[in-house]
N, C-alpha and C positions, 0 to 999 in steps of 0.2 A: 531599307538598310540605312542608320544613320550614320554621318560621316565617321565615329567613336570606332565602327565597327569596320568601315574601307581602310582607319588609318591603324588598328589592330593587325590586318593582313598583310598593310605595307610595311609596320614595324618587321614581323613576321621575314617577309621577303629581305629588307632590307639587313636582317642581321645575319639570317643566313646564306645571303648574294647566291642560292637555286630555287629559283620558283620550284620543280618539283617536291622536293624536300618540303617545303615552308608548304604547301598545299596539302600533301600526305600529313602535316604537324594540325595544320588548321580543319582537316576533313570536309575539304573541299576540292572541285575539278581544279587542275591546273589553266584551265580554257578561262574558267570563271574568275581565276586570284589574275589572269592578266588582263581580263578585261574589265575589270576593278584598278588596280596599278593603271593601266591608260587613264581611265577616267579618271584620277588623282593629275597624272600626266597633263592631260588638258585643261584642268583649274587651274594650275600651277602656270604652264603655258611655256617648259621647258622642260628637255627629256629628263627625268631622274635617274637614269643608269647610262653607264659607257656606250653606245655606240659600238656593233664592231660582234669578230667572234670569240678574242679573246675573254677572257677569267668575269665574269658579271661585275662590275665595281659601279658605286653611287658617283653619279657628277657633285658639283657642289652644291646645286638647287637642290638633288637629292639628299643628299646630308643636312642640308637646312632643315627640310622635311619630314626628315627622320628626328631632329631635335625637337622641333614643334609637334611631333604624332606623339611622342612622350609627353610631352606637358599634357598634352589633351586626354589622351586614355590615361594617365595617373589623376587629372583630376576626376574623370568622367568614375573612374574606381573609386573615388574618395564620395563622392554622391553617390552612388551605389550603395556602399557600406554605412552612410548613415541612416538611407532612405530604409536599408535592410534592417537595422539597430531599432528606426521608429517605427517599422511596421509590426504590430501583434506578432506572436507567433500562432502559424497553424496548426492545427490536432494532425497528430502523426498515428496513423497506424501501421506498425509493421511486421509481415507476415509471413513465417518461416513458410519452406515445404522442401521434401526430400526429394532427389531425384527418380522421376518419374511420373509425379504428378502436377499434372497442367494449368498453372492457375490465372491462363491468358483471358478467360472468357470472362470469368471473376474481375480480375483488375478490371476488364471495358466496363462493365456495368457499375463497378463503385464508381470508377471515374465521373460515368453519366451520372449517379444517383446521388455524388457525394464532392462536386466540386473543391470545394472549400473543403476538403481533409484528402491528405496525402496519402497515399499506399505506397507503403516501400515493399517487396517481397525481396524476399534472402532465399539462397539456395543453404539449404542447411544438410550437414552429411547425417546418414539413418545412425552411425553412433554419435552424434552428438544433439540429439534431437531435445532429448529433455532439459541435457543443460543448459541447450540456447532457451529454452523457457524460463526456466530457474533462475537463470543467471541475470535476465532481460537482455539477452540479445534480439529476443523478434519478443512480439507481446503475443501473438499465437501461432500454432504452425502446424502445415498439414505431415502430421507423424503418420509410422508405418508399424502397429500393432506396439505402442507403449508396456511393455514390461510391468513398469512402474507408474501407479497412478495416482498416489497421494497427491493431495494437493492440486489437482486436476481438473478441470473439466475436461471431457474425453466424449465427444460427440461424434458414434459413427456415421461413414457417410459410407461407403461402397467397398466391396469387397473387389479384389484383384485374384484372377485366376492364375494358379499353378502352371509353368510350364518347363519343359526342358529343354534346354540348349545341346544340340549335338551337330558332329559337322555334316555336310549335306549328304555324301555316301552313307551313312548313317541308316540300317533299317528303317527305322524310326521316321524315313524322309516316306515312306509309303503309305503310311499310314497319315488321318488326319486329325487325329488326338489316338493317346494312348493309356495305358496303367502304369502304376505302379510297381504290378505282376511284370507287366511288358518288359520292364528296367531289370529284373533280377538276374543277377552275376555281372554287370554296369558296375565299372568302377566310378561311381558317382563321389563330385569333388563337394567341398565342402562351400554352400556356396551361402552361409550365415551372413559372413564378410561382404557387403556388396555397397562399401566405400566407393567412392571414383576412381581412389588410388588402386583398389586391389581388384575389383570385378574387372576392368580392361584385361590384367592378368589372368587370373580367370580363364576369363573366354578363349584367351589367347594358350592356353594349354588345351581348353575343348577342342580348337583347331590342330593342335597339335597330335592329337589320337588321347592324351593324357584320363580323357573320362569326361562325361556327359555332365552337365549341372543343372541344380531345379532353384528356379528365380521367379518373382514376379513378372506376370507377362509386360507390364508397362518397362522396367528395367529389361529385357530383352528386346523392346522394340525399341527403346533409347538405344542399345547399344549393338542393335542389327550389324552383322558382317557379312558379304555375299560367301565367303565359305562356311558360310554356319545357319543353320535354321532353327526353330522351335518348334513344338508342339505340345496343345493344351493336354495337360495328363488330370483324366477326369475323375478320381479317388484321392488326388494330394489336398490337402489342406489349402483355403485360399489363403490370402492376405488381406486383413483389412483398415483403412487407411481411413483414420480418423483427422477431425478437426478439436485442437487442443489448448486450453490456457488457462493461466493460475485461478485458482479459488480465490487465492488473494486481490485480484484487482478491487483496486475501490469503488465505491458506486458512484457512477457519473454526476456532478452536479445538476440541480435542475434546469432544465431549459435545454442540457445539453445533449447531443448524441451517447447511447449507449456502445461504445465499439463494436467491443467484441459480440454483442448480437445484434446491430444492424450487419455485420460482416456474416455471421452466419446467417442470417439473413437471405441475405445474397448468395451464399453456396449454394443454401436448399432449396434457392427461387421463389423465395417469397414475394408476391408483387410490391409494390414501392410506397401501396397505403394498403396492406393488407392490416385488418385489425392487430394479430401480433405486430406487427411492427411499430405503429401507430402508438399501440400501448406501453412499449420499449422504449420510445420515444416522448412520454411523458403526453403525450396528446390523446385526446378520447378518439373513439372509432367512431368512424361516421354514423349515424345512428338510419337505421333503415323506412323508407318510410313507410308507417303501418299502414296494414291492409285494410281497406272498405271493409266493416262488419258484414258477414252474412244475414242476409235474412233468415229468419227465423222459420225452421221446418213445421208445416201443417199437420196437425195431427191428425192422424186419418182416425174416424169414428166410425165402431162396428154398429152394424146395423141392428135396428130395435127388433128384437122377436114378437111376431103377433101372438095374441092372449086368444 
């Protein structure tokens, strides 16, 4: 820790006179922002706060202290920001997905394979999935059955099973998958909507007796309630959850990483010098090394007929 960063916690304390506070602001223990403040404490070699139980107030060594931590983290800020101005910028990729699909596994692996290029991921809502494409808010994004594909590349990856939501009295709780058949005379709600804003709703009528709903199973397990259950209904339609992004990108300069297919890349599990990849990459595939020639098979010769 450089002192930039002890005398940023002490401003911190110092302005708001409650360590607690100023520690919940910094995200950090309160154990750890005082035994930081002491060691400031014993450099100095004078207490920086009152003494005592009353109100927290700075001694005068403390308010010294507190004028000199300002000078130091404004300048330390001012070297930051030019060091940040002279450094390159980094390749940014950033990668929508709708709720319910997991893209923790993903991020580890670019991270390891692709230090030097950032991944930002965006939580993006399933109605506004194409326009964050469109518009470039993410450069690609894991959508949930696009409508609309002009323009597109639309790569499926896995299909999501059907299920329905009902509360745990519920027939339905007997059974360990069901039909469609099963459902009829279910006042089944209309479960298209499944914003963040309006599927909590939703469910929250299923608990209420209001009627049963058919959701993707990963969106039922995001939003699990112990009064309510699922089960896979084995005749509905799945969902299937593509990987997506404009036809328009431009093609990467030479030398450089291709994004959007080293990233899918990595969805599909491609290892790290598989030939596609390799070749995405502008680099030839390792070339294999050829096999020992065979020798050359004998030819068997039939035997001469005696005369």
């Amino acid at each position: 820790m450089n002192d930039a960063t002890l005398l940023r916690w002490y401003i911190e304390v110092a302005e708001t006179l409650a360590f607690g506070r100023a520690a919940k602001a910094l995200n950090i223990s309160r154990l750890r922002l005082s035994a930081a403040v002491r060691e400031l404490q014993d450099e100095v070699g004078e207490p920086l706060f009152v003494p005592g139980d009353g109100p927290t107030e700075l001694t005068d060594a403390g308010r010294a202290l507190l004028d000199r931590a300002r000078d130091v983290v404004a300048e330390d800020d001012r070297r930051r920001a030019e060091e940040a101005a002279a450094a390159p910028a980094r390749p940014t990729l950033r990668v929508g997905f709708v709720p319910g699909v997991t893209v923790t596994k993903w991020t580890r692996i670019w991270a390891d394979r692709h230090p030097g290029t950032d991944l930002q991921t965006v939580v993006v809502e399933e109605s506004d999935q194409l326009v964050a494409l469109r518009t470039g808010v993410v450069d690609m994004c894991f959508v949930r059955e696009p409508a609309e594909r002009e323009g597109l590349h639309c790569v499926p990856l896995y299909s999501e099973v059907a299920v329905v939501v009902v509360p745990k009295d519920h027939p339905a709780a007997a059974y360990d998958a069901v039909t469609l058949g099963d459902l009829e005379g279910e006042s089944l709600q209309d479960g298209t909507d499944r914003s963040e804003a309006t599927l909590p709703t939703t469910l929250e009528m299923v608990a209420a007796g209001v009627g049963p709903v058919l959701v993707p199973h990963s969106l039922a397990r995001l939003h699990s309630r112990k009064d309510l259950l699922y089960r896979p209904v084995t005749d509905a339609d799945p969902t299937r959850i593509f990987l997506a992004w404009p036809t328009s990108v431009a093609a990467p300069e030479e030398g450089t990483l291709d994004l959007p297919q080293e990233f899918l890349g990595v969805v599909r599990g491609r290892a790290a010098h598989s030939s596609r990849t390799e070749s995405e990459r502008g680099t030839p595939p390792r070339k294999k090394k050829a096999a020992a020639p065979r020798p050359a098979a004998k030819r068997s010769q039939a035997p001469r007929r005696r005369r």
